[in-house]
Residue, then its C-alpha position, 0 to 999 in steps of 0.5 A: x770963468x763966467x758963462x754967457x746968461x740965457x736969454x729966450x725969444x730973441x729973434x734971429x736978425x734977417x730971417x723972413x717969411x717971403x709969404x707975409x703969413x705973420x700979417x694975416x689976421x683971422x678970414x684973411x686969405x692968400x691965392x698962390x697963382x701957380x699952386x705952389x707946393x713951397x707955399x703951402x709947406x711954409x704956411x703949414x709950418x708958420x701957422x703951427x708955430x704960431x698956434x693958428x689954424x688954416x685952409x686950403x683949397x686949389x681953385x681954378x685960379x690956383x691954390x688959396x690958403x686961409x688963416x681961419x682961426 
């Protein structure tokens, strides 16, 4: 009986992100018009899976996050 060889990084067909945060580069930024909360938690964990950092701050236009590094 043979078992199936393992293979690593294979992307899941299908999968994602409706916040486009994997196109942001480096002092992009995004303004979430109705601070959502959803948003936020979705780029805090895209960006630590990626190993980037953020910011965030709620402006009278709403809740702006930034790829910083």
């Amino acid at each position: 009986m043979s078992f199936p060889e393992i293979e690593k990084n294979i992307p899941i067909p299908g999968i994602k992100s409706k916040y486009h945060f994997q196109d942001m580069k480096v002092g992009d930024s995004m303004l979430f018009e109705s601070r959502e909360r959803a948003a936020e938690q979705a780029a805090r964990h895209h960006f630590k899976k990626q190993g980037w950092k953020m910011a965030t701050r709620s402006t009278p236009q709403g809740l702006r996050i930034w790829r910083i590094e």
